[in-house]
Structures are given as structure tokens and as C-alpha cells.
MARSEMAR-609741 format. One record per residue (C-alpha): residue in one letter; residue number from 1; x, y, z. Coordinates in Angstrom, 3 decimals. Example, Ala and Ser with C-alpha at 12.3 -4.5 7.8 and 13.67 -1.06 7.14 Angstrom:
<nodes>
+-----+-----+----------+----------+----------+
| res |   n |        u |        v |        w |
+-----+-----+----------+----------+----------+
|   a |   1 |   12.300 |   -4.500 |    7.800 |
|   s |   2 |   13.670 |   -1.060 |    7.140 |
+-----+-----+----------+----------+----------+
</nodes>
This chain:
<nodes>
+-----+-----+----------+----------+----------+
| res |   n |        u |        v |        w |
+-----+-----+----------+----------+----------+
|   x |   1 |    0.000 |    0.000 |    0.000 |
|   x |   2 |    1.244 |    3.198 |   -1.008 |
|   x |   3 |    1.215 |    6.325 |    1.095 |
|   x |   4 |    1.438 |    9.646 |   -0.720 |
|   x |   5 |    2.108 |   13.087 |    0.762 |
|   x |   6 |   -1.136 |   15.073 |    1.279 |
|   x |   7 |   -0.952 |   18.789 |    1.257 |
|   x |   8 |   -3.557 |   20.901 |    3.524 |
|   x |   9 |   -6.042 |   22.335 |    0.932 |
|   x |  10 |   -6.723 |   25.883 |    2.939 |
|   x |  11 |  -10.204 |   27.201 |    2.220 |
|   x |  12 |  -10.745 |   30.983 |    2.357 |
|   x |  13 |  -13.352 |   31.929 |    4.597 |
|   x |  14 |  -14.869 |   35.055 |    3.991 |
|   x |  15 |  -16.247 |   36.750 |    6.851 |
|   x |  16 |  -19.543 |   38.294 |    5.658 |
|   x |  17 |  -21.405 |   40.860 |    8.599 |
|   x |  18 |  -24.984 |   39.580 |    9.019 |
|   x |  19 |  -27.817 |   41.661 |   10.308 |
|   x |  20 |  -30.851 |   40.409 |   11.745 |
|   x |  21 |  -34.097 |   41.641 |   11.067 |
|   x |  22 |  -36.560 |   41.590 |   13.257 |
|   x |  23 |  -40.009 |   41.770 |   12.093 |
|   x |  24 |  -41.432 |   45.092 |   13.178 |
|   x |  25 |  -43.485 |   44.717 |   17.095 |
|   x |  26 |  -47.348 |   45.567 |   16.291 |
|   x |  27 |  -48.314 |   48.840 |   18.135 |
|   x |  28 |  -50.550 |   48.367 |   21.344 |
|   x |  29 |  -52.303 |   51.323 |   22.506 |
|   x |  30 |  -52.317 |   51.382 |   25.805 |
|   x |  31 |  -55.888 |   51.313 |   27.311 |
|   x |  32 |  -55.777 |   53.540 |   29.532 |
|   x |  33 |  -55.447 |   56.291 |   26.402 |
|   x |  34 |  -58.316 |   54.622 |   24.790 |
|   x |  35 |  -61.177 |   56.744 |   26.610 |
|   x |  36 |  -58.829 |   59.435 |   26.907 |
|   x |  37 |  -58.844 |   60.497 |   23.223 |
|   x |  38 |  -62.198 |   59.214 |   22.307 |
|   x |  39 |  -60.991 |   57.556 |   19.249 |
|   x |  40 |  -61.247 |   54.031 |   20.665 |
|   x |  41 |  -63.656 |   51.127 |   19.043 |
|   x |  42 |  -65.253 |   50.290 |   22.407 |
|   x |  43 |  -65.314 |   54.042 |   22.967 |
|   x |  44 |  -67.440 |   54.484 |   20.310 |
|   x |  45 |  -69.713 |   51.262 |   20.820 |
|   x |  46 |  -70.395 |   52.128 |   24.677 |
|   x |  47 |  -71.504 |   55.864 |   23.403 |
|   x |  48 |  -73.806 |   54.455 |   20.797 |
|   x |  49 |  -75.352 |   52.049 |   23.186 |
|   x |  50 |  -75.629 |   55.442 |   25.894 |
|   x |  51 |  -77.379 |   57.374 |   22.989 |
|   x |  52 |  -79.424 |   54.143 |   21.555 |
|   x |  53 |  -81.177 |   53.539 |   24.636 |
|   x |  54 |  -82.883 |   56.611 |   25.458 |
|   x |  55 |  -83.796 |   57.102 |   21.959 |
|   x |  56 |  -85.748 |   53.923 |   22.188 |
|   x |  57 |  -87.090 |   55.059 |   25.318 |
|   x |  58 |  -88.528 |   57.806 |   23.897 |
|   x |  59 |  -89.679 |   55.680 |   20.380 |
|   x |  60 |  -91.753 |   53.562 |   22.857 |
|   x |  61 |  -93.714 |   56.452 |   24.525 |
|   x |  62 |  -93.922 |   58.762 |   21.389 |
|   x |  63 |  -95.241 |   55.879 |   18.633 |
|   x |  64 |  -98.223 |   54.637 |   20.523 |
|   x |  65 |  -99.130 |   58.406 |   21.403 |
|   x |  66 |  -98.881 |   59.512 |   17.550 |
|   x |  67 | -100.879 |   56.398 |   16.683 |
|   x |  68 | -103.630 |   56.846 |   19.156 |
|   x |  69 | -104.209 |   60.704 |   17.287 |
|   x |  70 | -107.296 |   61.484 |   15.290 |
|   x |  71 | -106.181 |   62.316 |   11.877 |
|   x |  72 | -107.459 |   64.954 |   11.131 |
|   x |  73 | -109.952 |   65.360 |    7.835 |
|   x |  74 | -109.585 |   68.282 |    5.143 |
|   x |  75 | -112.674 |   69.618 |    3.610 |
+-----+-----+----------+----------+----------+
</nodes>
């Protein structure tokens, strides 16, 4: 069996700067801001259902009263 002299192959390594990305964070709002600006969905939803309920109210008593009126006849 025959030996024969190896040389050391040297590979170049090329040092090459990596950056990481991060993928961006989603804003949070904090909540405590929410009913501070008034710009907030469940802002928005409670004032609705504050203005929706008395307008109801006021539907109930007002429809049967304007349906319970004579109309009255022209000549």
C-alpha cells in the first residue's frame, strides 16, 4: 500500500457581517389612552349604546301616542 504526501487544501473563509431583522413589534395602545382620546372602538360602541337607549325610550312612549291621534280630515 502506497502512502502519498497530502498537502492541507486551505479554504478561504470570507467573513460576511450579518444583520438580523426583526419583524417590526405591532403597536398596542395602551388602554388607559383609549377613553382618553375618544378615538377608541369600544369608545365608540359604549356611546352608541348610551345614545341608543334613550332614543328607544322615547320611540316607545312617542309611537303609541302619535298612533292613538285622530287624523285629522280636510274639507
Amino acid at each position: 500500500m502506497e502512502t502519498r504526501p497530502t498537502t492541507p487544501v486551505k479554504l478561504e473563509q470570507t467573513n460576511q457581517p450579518i444583520q438580523l431583522v426583526r419583524p417590526p413589534e405591532p403597536h398596542i395602545e395602551n388602554p388607559a389612552n383609549w377613553m382618553q382620546y375618544g378615538n377608541s372602538q369600544a369608545e365608540i360602541i359604549m356611546a352608541t349604546a348610551v345614545l341608543i337607549s334613550p332614543i328607544s325610550g322615547l320611540l316607545q312612549v312617542l309611537i303609541p301616542v302619535i298612533l292613538r291621534q285622530p287624523q285629522k280630515k280636510t274639507r
